[in-house]
C-alpha positions as CSV (number, residue, x, y, z in Angstrom):
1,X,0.0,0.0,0.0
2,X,1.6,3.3,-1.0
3,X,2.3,6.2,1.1
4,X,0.8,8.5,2.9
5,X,-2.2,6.3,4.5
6,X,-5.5,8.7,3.6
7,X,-7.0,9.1,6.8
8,X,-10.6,10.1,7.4
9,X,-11.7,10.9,10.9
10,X,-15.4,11.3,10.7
11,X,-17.1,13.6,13.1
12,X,-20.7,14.6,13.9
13,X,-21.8,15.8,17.4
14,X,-20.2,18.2,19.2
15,X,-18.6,15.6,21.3
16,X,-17.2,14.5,18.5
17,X,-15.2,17.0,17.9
18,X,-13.5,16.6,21.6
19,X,-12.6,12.9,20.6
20,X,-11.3,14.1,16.9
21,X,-9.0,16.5,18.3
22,X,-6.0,14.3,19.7
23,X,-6.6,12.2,17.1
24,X,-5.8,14.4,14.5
25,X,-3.1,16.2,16.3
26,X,-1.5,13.1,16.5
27,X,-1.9,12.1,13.1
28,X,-1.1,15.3,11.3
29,X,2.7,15.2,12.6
30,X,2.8,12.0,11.3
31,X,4.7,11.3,7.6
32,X,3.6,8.1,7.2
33,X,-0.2,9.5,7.1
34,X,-2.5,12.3,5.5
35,X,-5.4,12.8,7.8
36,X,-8.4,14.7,6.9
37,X,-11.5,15.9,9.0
38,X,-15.1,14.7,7.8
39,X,-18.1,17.0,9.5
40,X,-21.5,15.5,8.8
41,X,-23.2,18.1,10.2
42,X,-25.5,16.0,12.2
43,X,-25.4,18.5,15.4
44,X,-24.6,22.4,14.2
45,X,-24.7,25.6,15.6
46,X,-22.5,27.8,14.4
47,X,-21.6,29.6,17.8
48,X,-20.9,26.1,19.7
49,X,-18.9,24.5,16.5
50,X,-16.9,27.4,15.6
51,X,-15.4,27.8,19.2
52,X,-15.0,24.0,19.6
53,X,-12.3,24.2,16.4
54,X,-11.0,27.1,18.2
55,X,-10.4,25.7,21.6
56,X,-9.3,22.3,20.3
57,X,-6.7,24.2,17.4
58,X,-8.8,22.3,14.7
59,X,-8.7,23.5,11.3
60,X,-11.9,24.0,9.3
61,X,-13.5,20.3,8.3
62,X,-12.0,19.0,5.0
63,X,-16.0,18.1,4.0
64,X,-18.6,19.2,4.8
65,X,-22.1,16.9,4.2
66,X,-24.2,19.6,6.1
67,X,-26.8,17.4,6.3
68,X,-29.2,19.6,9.1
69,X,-32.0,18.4,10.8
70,X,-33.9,15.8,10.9
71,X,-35.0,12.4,12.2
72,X,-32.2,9.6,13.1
73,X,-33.2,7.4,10.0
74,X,-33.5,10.6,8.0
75,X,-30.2,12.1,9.1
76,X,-28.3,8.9,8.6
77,X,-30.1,8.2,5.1
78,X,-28.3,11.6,3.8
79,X,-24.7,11.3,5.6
80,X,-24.3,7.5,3.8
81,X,-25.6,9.0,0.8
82,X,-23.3,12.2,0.8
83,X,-20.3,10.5,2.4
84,X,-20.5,7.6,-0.3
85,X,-20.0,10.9,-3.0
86,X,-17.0,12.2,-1.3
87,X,-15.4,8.7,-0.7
88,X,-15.6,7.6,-4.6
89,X,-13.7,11.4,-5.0
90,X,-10.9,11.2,-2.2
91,X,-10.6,7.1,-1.9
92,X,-9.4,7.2,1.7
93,X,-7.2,3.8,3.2
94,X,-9.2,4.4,6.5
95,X,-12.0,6.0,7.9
96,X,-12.3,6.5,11.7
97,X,-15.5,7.3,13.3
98,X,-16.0,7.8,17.2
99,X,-18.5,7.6,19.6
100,X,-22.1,6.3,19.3
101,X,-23.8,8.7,17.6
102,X,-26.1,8.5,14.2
103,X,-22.9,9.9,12.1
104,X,-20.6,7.4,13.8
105,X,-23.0,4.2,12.0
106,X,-23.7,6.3,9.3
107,X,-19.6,6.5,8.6
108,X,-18.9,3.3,9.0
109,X,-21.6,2.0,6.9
110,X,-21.0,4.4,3.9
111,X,-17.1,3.4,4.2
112,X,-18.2,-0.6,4.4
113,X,-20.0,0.2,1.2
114,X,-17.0,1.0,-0.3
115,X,-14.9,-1.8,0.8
116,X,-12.6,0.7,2.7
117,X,-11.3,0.0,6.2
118,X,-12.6,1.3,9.5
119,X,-12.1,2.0,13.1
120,X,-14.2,2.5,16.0
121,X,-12.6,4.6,18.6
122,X,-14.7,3.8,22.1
123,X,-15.5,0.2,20.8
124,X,-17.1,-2.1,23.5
125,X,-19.2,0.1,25.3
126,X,-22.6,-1.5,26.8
127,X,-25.2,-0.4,28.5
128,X,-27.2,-3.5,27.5
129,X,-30.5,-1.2,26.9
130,X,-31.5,-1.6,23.3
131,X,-34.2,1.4,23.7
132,X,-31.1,3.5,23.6
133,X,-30.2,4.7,20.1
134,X,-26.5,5.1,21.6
135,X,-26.4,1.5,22.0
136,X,-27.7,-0.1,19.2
137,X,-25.2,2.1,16.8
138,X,-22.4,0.5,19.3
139,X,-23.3,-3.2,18.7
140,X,-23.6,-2.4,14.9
141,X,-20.2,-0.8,14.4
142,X,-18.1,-2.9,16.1
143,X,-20.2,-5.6,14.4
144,X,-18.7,-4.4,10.9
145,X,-15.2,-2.3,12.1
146,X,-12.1,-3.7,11.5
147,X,-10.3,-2.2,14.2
148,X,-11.7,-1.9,18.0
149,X,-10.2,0.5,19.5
150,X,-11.4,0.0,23.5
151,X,-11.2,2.5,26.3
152,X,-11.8,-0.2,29.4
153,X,-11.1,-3.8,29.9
154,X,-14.8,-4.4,29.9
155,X,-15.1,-2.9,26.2
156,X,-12.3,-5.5,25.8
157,X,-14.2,-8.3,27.2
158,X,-17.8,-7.5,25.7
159,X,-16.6,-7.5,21.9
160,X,-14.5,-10.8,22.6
161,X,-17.9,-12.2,23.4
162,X,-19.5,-11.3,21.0
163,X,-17.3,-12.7,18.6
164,X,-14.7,-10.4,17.6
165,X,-11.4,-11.6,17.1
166,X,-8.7,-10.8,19.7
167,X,-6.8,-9.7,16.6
168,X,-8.2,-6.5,15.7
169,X,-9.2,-5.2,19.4
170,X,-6.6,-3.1,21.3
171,X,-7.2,-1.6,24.7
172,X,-5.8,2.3,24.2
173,X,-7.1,4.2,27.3
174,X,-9.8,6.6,27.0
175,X,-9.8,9.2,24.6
176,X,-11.2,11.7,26.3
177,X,-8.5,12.1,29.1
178,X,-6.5,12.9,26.1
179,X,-8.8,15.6,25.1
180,X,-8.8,17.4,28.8
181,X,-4.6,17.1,28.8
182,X,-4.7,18.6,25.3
183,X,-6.4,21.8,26.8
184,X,-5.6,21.5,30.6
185,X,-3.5,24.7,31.1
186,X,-6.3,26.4,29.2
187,X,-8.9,25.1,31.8
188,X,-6.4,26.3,34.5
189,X,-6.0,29.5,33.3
190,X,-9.5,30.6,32.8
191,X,-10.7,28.7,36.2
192,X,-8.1,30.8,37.9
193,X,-9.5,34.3,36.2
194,X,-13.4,33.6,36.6
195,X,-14.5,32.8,40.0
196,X,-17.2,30.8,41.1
197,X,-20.6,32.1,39.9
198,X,-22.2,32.1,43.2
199,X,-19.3,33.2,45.2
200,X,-18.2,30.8,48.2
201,X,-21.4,28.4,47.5
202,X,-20.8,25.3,46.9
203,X,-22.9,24.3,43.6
204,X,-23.6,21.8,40.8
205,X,-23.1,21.2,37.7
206,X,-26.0,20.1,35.5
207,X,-26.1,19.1,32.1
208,X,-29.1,16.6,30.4
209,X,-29.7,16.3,26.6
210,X,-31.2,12.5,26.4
211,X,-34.5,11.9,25.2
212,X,-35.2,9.4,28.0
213,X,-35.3,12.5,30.2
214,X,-36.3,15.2,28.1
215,X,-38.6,14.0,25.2
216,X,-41.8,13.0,27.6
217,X,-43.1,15.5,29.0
218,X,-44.6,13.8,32.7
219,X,-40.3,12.2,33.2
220,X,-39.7,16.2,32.4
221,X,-41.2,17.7,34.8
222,X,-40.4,15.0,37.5
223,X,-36.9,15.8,36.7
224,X,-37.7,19.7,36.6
225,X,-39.3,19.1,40.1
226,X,-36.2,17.3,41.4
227,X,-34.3,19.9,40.3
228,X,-36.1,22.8,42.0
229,X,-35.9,20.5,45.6
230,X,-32.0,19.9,44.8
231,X,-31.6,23.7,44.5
232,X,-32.3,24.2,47.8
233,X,-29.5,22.0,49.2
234,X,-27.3,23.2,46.6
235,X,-27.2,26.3,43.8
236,X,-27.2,24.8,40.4
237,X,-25.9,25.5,37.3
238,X,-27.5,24.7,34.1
239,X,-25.9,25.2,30.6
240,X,-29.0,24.1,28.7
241,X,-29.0,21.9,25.6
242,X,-30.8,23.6,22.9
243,X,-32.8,20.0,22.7
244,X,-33.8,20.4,26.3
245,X,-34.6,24.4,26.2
246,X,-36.7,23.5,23.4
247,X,-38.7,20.6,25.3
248,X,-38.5,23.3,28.2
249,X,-40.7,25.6,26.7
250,X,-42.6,23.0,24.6
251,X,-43.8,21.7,27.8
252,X,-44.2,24.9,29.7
253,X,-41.3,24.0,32.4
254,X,-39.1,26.7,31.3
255,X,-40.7,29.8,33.6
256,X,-41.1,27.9,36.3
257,X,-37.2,26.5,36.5
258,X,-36.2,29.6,35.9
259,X,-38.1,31.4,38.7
260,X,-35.2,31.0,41.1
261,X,-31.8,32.0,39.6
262,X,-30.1,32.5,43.1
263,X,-31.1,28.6,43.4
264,X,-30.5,27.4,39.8
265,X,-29.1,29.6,37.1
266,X,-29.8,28.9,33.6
267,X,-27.3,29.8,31.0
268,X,-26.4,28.9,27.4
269,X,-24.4,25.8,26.3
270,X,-20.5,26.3,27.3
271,X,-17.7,25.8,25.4
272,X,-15.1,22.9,26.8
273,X,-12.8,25.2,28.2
274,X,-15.2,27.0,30.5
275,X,-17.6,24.0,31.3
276,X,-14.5,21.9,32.6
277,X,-13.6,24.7,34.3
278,X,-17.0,25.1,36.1
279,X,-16.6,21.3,36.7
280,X,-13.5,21.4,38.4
281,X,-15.1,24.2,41.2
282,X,-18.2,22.5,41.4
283,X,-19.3,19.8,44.0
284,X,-20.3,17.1,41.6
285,X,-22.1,16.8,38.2
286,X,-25.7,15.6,37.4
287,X,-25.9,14.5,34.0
288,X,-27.3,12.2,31.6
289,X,-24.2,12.2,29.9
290,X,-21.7,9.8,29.2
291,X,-18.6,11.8,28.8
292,X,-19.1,13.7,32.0
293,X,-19.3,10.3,33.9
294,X,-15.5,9.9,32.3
295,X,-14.2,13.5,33.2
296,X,-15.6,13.6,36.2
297,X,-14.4,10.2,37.2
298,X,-10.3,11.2,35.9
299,X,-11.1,14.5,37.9
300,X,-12.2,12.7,41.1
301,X,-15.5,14.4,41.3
302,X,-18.6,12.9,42.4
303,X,-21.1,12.5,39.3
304,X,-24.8,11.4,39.9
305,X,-26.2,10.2,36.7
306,X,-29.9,10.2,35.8
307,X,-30.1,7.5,34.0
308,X,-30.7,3.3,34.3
309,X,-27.7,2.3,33.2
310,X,-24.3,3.2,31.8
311,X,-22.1,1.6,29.1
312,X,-19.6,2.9,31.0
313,X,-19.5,0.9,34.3
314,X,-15.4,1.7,35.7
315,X,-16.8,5.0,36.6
316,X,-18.9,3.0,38.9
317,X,-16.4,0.6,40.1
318,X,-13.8,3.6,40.4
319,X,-16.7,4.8,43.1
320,X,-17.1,8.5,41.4
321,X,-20.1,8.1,39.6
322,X,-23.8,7.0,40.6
323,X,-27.1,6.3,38.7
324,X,-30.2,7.9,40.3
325,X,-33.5,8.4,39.7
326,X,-34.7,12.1,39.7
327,X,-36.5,11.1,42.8
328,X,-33.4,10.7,44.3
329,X,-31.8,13.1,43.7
330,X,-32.2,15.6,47.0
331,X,-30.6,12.3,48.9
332,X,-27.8,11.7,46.7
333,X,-26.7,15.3,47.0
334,X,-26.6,15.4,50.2
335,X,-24.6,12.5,50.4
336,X,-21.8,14.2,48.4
337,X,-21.7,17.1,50.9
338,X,-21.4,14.3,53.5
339,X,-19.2,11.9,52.1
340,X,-16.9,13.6,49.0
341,X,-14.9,11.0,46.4
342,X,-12.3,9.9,47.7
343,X,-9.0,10.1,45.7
344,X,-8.0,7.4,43.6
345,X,-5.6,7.1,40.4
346,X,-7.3,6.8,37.0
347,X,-8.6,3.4,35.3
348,X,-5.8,1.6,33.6
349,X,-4.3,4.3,30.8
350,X,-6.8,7.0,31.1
351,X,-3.4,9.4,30.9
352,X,-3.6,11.3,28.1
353,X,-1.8,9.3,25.2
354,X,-4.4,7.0,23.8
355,X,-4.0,8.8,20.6
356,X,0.0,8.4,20.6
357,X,-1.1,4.5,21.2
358,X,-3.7,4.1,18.2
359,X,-1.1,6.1,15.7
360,X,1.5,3.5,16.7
361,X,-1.2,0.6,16.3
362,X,-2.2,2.2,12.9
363,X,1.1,2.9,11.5
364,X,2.1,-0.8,12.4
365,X,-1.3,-2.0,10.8
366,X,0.0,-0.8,7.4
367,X,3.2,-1.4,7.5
368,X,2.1,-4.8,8.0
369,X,0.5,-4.9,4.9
């Protein structure tokens, strides 16, 4: 196979974008490689994208499918469609997608179409809850990938049984420690020049975007009410999703969790820099998220997470992160006031170079062929 390796890294959501962006540092400095940046457009707002290439030093996307809204089936019907136009033109060696999102299946497929390779950064992840969209584009990418690239032995363990060869899975470390090191004296920086918004309170940082909690309008408002309660034993931030604003109002919630912005203060999505930073002064996290269980986790910081499950079960066995029900949630933060994480090195090679590790595995890959 001739050289450079054409490299596409495929990204979609937002937190996309995070993973990308050691990757491609990584990869660009390379010789042996030629990596370019695919944006499908799934998730856009101009604001929130533009500043994510500017904090992580990404250069504008090499394509651009611009694919808007839509429904999942809808949005992953154009991206294969599109994608499959650019891959005829360019003929990468590889495509990487990452994540669980509708762009990263919709990647992989429209590379598998073309009989080019793939790999799956943050392969093995299970929640085992096939209602989640999340997890049924997991089981069908690593079904069809041809390189697993795991963040956790259990990711390790989950694709060997279900069938994967040992061959072409590799435990790397989590990529998004890498992404927090990239940008850490960043975080420091502006944590030290903003101070806490409300002053020496201790507070909470809250972020939920899933349609489990968001899309129904009675879980909603049980989760609106929890929230109102948990302001009371702790100020809350809120960087609001634009999907969740939107059910918000939708459902008539928004004027009434907004009433109180001494107790919880609603602002617009944040930008990494400045939401990591709010994480690091805050108490603990309640999310929905899967990423935050994983930051908050490296960062020692207690994370109560309202969900039924999580693919990502080391944050649980690492003692940092809990699930909860948003009836529970007044109980659970007053346990953290109570009884705060305690310290505890990172799961096995959450440190930062997982991307130094899958550039070596890649660049071996082809020289082996």
């Amino acid at each position: 196979m001739s050289l450079p390796i054409k490299i596409h890294l495929v990204a979609g959501a937002r937190p996309n974008l995070m993973k990308v962006a050691p990757l491609f540092h990584a990869l660009k400095k390379e010789s042996w490689c030629d990596v370019e940046i695919v944006a499908t457009g799934q998730h856009y707002s101009p604001e929130l994208s533009e500043v994510f290439l500017k904090e992580f030093s990404l250069p504008s996307p090499d394509h651009q499918l611009e694919v808007g809204e839509g429904s999942s089936d809808e949005q992953l019907s154009k991206i294969v469609s599109k994608y499959q136009t650019i891959l005829e033109r360019t003929q990468p060696h590889l495509v990487i997608v990452v994540g669980d999102v509708t762009s990263t299946l919709a990647g992989c497929l429209a590379a598998k179409s073309k009989n080019i390779l793939v790999s799956h950064v943050e392969a093995g992840l299970r929640s085992w809850d096939l209602s989640m969209p999340e997890e049924r584009n997991r089981i069908a990418v690593d079904k069809v990938a041809d390189l697993l690239f795991a963040p956790s032995r259990d990711g390790v363990e989950n694709l060997i049984n279900e069938g994967r060869s040992p061959d072409c899975i590799f435990m790397v470390g989590n990529i998004m420690i890498d992404t927090y090191c990239l940008v850490k004296s960043r975080i420091d920086e502006f944590s030290q020049k903003n101070p806490n918004p409300f002053g020496s309170k201790k507070f909470a940082l809250v972020t939920l975007h899933r349609p489990s909690n968001v899309d129904e309008k009675l879980r909603l408002k049980l989760v609106v009410e929890s929230l109102m309660e948990a302001g009371e034993v702790v100020p809350l931030l809120f960087p609001v999703h634009p999907r969740t604003k939107k059910r918000l109002k939708e459902f008539h919630l928004w004027e009434k969790l907004s009433s109180r912005p001494e107790k919880i203060k609603l602002i617009p999505p944040l930008g990494y820099i400045e939401f990591m930073s709010y994480l690091g002064k805050g108490l603990c996290a309640i999310t929905d998220s899967g990423g935050i269980q994983e930051e908050t986790t490296y960062l020692n910081i207690a994370c109560l997470t309202l969900r039924k499950n999580t693919e990502r079960p080391v944050t649980m066995s690492q003692g940092t992160n809990r699930l909860i029900e948003p009836e529970n949630l007044v109980e659970a933060l007053q346990s953290c006031l109570l009884h705060p994480v305690v310290k505890s090195e990172p799961p096995e090679l959450w440190d930062g170079r997982t991307a130094e590790r899958i550039s070596s595995i890649l660049k071996n890959y082809f020289e082996a062929r």
